[in-house]
C-alpha positions in Angstrom: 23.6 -17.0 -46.9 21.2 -15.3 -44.6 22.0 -12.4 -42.6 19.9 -12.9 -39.5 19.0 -10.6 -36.7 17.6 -11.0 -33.2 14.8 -8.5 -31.3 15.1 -8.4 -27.7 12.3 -7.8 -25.6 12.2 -4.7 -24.4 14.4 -4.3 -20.9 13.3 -2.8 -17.9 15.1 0.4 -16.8 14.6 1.2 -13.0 13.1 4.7 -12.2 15.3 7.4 -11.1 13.6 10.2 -8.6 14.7 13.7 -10.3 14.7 16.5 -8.0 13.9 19.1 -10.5 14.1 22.7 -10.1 12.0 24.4 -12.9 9.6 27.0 -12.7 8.4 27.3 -8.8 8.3 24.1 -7.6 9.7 20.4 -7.8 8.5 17.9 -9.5 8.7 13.8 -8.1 10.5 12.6 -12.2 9.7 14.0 -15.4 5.8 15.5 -14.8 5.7 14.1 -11.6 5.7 10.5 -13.2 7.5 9.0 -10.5 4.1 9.0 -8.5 2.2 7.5 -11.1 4.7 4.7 -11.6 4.2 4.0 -8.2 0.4 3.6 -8.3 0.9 1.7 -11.6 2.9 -0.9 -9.5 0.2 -1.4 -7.2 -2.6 -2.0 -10.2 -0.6 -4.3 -11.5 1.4 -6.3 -9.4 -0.9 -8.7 -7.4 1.6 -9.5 -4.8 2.2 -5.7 -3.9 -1.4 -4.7 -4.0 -2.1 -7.3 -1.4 1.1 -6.4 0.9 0.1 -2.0 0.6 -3.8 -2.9 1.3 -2.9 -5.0 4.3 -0.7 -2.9 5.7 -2.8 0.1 5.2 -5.5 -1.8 7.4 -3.3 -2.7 9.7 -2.1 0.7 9.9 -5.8 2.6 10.4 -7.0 -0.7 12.6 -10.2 0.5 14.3 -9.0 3.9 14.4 -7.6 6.4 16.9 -8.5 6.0 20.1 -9.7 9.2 21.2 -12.9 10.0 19.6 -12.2 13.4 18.1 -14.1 15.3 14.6 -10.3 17.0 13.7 -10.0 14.4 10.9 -13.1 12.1 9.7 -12.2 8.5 9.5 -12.3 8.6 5.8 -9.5 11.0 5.6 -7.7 9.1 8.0 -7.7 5.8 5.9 -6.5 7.5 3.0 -3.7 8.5 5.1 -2.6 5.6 6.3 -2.9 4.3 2.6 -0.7 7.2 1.6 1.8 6.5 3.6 1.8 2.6 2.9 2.0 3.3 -1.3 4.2 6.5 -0.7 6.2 6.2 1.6 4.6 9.9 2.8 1.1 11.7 2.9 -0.2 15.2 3.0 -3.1 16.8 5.0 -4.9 20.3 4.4 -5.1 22.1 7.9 -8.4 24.5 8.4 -8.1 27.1 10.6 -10.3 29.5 13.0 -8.7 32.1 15.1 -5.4 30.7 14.5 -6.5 27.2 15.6 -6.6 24.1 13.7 -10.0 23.0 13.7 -10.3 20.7 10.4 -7.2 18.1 9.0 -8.6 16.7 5.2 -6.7 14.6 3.2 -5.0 15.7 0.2 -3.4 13.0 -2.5 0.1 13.3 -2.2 0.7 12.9 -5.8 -1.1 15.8 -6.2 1.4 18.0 -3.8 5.0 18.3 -4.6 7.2 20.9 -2.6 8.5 24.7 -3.5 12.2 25.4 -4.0 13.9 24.9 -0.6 14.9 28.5 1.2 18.3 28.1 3.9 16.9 24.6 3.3 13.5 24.8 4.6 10.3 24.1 1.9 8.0 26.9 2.8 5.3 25.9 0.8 3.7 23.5 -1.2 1.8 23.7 -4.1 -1.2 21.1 -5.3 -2.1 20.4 -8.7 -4.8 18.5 -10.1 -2.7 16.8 -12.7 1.2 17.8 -12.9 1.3 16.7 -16.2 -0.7 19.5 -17.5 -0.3 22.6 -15.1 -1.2 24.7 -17.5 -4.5 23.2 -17.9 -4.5 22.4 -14.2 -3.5 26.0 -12.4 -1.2 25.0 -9.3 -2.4 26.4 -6.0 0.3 27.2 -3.4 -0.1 26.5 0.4 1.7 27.6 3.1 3.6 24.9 4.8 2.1 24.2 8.5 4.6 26.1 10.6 5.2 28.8 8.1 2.3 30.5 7.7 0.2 32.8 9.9 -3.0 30.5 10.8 -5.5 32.6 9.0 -5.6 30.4 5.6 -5.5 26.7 4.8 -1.9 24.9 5.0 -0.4 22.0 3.9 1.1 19.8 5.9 3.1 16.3 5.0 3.5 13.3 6.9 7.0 11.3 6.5 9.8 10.0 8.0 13.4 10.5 7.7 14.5 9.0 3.3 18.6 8.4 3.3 19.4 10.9 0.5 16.2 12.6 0.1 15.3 16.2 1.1 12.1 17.1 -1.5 10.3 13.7 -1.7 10.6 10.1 0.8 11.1 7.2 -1.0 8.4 3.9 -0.5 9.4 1.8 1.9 10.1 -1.2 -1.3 11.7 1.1 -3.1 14.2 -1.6 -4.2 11.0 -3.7 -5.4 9.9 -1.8 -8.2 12.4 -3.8 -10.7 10.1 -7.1 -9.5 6.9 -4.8 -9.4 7.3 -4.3 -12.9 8.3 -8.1 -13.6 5.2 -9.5 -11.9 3.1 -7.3 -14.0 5.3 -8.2 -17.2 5.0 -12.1 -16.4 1.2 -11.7 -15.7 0.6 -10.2 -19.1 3.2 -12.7 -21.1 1.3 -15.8 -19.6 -2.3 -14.5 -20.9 -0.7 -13.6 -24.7 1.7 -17.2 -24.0 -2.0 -19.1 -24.0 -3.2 -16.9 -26.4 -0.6 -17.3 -28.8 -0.6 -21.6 -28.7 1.8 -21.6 -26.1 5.1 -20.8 -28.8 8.0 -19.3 -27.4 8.1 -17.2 -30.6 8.5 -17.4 -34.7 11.5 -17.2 -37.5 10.3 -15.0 -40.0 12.5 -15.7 -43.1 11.7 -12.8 -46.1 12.0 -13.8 -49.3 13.0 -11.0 -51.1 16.0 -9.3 -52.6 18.5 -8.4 -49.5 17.7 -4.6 -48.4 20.3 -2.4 -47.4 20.9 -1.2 -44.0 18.6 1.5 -43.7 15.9 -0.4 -45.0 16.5 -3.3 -43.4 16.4 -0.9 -40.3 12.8 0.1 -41.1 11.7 -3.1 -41.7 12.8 -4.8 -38.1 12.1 -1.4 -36.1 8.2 -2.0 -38.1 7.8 -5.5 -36.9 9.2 -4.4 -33.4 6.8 -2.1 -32.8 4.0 -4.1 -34.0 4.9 -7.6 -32.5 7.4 -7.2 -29.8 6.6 -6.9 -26.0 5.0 -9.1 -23.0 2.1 -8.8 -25.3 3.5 -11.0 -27.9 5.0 -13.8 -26.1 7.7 -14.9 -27.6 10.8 -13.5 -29.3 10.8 -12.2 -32.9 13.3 -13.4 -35.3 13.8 -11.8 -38.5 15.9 -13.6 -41.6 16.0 -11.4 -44.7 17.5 -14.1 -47.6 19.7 -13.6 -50.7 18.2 -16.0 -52.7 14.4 -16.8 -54.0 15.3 -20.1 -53.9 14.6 -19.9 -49.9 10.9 -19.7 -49.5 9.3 -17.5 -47.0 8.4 -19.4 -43.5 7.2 -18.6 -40.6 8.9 -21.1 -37.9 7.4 -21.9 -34.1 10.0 -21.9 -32.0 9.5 -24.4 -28.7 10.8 -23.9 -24.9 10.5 -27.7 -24.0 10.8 -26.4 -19.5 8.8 -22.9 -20.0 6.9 -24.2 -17.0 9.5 -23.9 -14.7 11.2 -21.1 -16.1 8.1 -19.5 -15.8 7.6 -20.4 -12.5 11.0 -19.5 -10.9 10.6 -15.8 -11.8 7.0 -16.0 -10.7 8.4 -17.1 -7.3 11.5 -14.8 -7.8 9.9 -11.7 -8.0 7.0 -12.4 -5.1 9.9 -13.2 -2.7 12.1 -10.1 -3.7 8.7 -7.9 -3.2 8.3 -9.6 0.1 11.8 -8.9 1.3 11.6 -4.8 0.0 8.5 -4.7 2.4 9.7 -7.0 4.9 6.8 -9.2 5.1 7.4 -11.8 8.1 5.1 -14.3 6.5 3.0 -14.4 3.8 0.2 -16.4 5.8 -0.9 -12.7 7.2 -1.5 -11.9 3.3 -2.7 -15.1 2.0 0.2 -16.3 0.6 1.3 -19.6 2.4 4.4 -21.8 2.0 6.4 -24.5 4.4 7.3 -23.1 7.5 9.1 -24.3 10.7 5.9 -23.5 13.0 4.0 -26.6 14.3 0.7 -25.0 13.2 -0.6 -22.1 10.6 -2.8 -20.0 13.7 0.7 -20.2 15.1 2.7 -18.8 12.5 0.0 -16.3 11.8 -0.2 -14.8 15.4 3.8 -14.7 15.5 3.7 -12.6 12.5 1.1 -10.3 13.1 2.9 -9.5 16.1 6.1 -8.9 14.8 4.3 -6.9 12.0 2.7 -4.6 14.3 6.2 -3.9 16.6 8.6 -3.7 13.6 6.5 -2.6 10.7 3.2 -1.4 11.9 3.9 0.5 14.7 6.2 3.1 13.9 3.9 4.1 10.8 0.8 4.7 13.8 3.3 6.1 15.9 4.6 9.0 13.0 1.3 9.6 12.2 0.0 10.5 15.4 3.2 12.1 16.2 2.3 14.7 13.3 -1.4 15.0 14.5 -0.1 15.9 17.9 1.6 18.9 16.3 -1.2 20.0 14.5 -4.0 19.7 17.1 -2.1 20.2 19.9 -3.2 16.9 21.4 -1.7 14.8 23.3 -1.3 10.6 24.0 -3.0 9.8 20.5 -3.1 6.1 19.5 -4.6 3.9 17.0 -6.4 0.7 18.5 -5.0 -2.5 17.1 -7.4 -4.8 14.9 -7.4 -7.3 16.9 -5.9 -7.3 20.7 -3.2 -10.0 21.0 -0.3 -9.7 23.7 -1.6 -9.6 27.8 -1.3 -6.6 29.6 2.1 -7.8 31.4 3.2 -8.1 27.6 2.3 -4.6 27.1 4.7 -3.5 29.8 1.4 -2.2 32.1 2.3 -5.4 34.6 -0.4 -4.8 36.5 -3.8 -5.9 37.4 -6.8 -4.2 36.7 -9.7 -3.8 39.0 -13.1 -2.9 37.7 -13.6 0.8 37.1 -16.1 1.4 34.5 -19.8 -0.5 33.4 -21.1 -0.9 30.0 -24.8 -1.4 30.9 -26.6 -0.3 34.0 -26.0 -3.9 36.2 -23.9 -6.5 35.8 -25.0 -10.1 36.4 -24.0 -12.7 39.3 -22.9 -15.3 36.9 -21.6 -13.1 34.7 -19.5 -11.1 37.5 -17.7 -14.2 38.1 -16.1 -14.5 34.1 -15.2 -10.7 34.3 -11.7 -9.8 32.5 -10.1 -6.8 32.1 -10.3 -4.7 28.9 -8.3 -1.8 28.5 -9.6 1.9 27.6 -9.3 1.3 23.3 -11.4 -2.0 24.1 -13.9 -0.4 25.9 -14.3 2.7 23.4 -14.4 0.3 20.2 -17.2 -1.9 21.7 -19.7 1.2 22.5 -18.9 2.2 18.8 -20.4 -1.0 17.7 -22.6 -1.5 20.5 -24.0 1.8 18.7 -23.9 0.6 14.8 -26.0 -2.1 16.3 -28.6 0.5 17.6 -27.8 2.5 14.2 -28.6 -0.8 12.1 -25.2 -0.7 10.7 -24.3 -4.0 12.0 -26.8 -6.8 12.6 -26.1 -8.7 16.4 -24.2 -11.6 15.1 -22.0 -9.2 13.1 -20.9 -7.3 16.1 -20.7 -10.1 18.5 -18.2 -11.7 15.9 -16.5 -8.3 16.0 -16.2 -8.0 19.5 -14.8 -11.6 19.8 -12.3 -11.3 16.9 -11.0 -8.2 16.7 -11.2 -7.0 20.4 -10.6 -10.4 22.0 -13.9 -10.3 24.4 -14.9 -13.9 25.9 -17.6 -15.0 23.9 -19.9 -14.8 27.0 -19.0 -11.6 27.7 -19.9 -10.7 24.1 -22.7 -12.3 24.1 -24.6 -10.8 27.4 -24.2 -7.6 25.8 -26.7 -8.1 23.4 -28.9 -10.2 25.7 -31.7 -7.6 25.9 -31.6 -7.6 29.3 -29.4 -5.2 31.4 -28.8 -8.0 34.1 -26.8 -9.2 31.7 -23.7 -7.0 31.0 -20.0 -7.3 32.2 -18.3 -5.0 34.1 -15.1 -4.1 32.1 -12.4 -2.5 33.6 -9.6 0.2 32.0 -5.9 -0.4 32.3 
């Protein structure tokens, strides 16, 4: 009689954020792992790599729409991507005679907070690599606020997080279960084709019956060296009384892997949508049957609903923060591309012509002239000047123009006619 045991593949446990208190800070999980387990999920699961990357652009657009050297637009992009993957981001404020006169970006899984005093965090402290602080000496920062504007500060960018005073959660929190299926399923399909397509082996062992510990041994040394999504398959192991069974190694066959497979493949993209509240996948590349008579139409509902429910608020907290640092006022990002009319916008007005691109505008030209608000206006000399600059070839930032900031094609066009006759009088909001 054989006395047969099963290995499982190994289960996924879902992260827990541990709000530790050793030493003088507080790390995001065990070494601040918590942080890396969220980048992991985004270098390995296709679908949320595509979702975080879009919304960061979406996020940044074309930038803020005062032109201002506070922050570079690098720093800027890596903020917005921060706060995408995050769910938060941190900023190093420069200061000169107790005004801020630099904002950098700082990785936020490099900062983590001090211990909370009457339930403030008056510091934070950055760290090359929190698994190894003693390699890595922390440095601490005053928090922005609670220092005395004569050294650098730290400042971090995040919303409200329901049960969360030290660290925000990501927005998909509730994804990361599916994250980490996507990525398992990715790797089982490549080792499934590897491995002839088998849904695993028997493994019957001829030998005298071992006792429990060794038997123990045994199955915990095959475990380890066949188990996991990179051996497709489960491992069975049959250890035989007899030497009258011979040793075989059995195939065993899933006759409707196919669809099993593809069911959690579908599964776990639809779960990752829902945790990020994707509208429609046609905004990300990934199209299915919808209700709308026509894709563009389904792709410009969605984009607008992204920008008002998702997008928006993100811009909004960002420049919210900046405010407080720079003291300015009425910042804004400028949209990619310029959708909704002004009367959408809430302006419900008409705008007369205020303000000339080029030295004279044309007769013919007068009579197609539309009205472009102030971000419009502001992104077109930028890449009426990467044009100049050799950045952008014509065609390249007449496409631009047309595209992303909605310009008639004539109007587009005249503007790199070569001859000042022919520019368009745009006016601002």
């Amino acid at each position: 009689m054989s006395n047969i045991e099963v290995i499982k593949l190994a289960e996924y446990q879902r992260p827990t954020i541990k709000e530790s208190s050793q030493d003088k800070w507080v790390l995001n999980g065990v070494k601040n792992s918590f942080y890396q387990e969220i980048i992991d999920g985004y270098n390995n699961s296709p679908t949320n790599a595509a979702i975080i990357s879009s919304y960061s652009l979406m996020t940044y657009g074309l930038g803020l729409s005062q032109q201002q050297n506070l922050i570079s637009k690098s720093d800027l992009r890596k903020v917005c991507a921060d706060l995408n993957l995050f769910g938060e981001a941190s900023v190093e404020i420069q200061y000169k005679g107790k005004k801020a006169i630099k904002i950098y970006h700082v990785p936020k899984n490099k900062v983590v907070p001090s211990k909370q005093i009457d339930g403030e965090i008056k510091s934070w402290w950055y760290c090359e690599d929190w698994s190894q602080p003693r390699k890595y000496q922390p440095i601490e920062f005053d928090a922005f606020g609670f220092g005395n504007k004569t050294k650098n500060e730290i400042h971090v960018i995040r919303d409200y997080a329901f049960g969360q005073f030290y660290f925000a959660n990501p927005q998909y929190l509730a994804a990361l279960p599916y994250i980490q299926l996507e990525n398992e399923l990715s790797n089982y399909f490549v080792n499934h084709v590897k491995n002839g397509f088998s849904a695993g082996h028997v493994i019957n062992m001829n030998m005298q019956e071992p006792d429990d510990e060794m038997k123990g041994k045994i199955v915990a040394d095959i475990k380890r060296k066949l188990t996991g999504s990179s051996n497709a398959g489960e491992v069975i192991v049959s250890f035989n009384s007899s030497k009258d069974y011979n040793t075989t190694v059995e195939r065993i066959e899933v006759s409707d892997a196919h669809s099993q497979y593809n069911w959690l493949c579908e599964f776990a993209r639809d779960q990752i949508c829902v945790a990020h509240k994707v509208i429609s996948g046609a905004i990300l590349g990934i199209a299915k049957g919808t209700g709308f008579s026509s894709n563009a139409e389904e792709i410009e509902t969605a984009f607008n609903e992204t920008m008002i429910n998702i997008i928006t608020p993100k811009q909004e907290l960002i420049c919210d923060e900046l405010e407080r640092i720079t003291e300015m006022q009425n910042l804004a990002f400028i949209p990619l591309r310029q959708s909704m009319s002004d009367e959408a916008q809430g302006t419900g007005e008409v705008a007369t012509p205020t303000a000339n691109v080029a030295d004279v505008a044309s007769e013919d030209l007068i009579k197609k002239e539309a009205s472009y608000n102030g971000a419009q206006i502001a992104s077109s000399l930028d890449i009426m000047q990467a044009v100049k600059d050799g950045v952008l070839t014509v065609d390249q930032a007449i496409t631009f123009l047309i595209q992303m900031l909605q310009f008639d094609p004539a109007v587009a066009k005249a503007l790199f006619a070569g001859n000042s006759a022919d520019a368009i009088a745009m006016s601002k909001e």
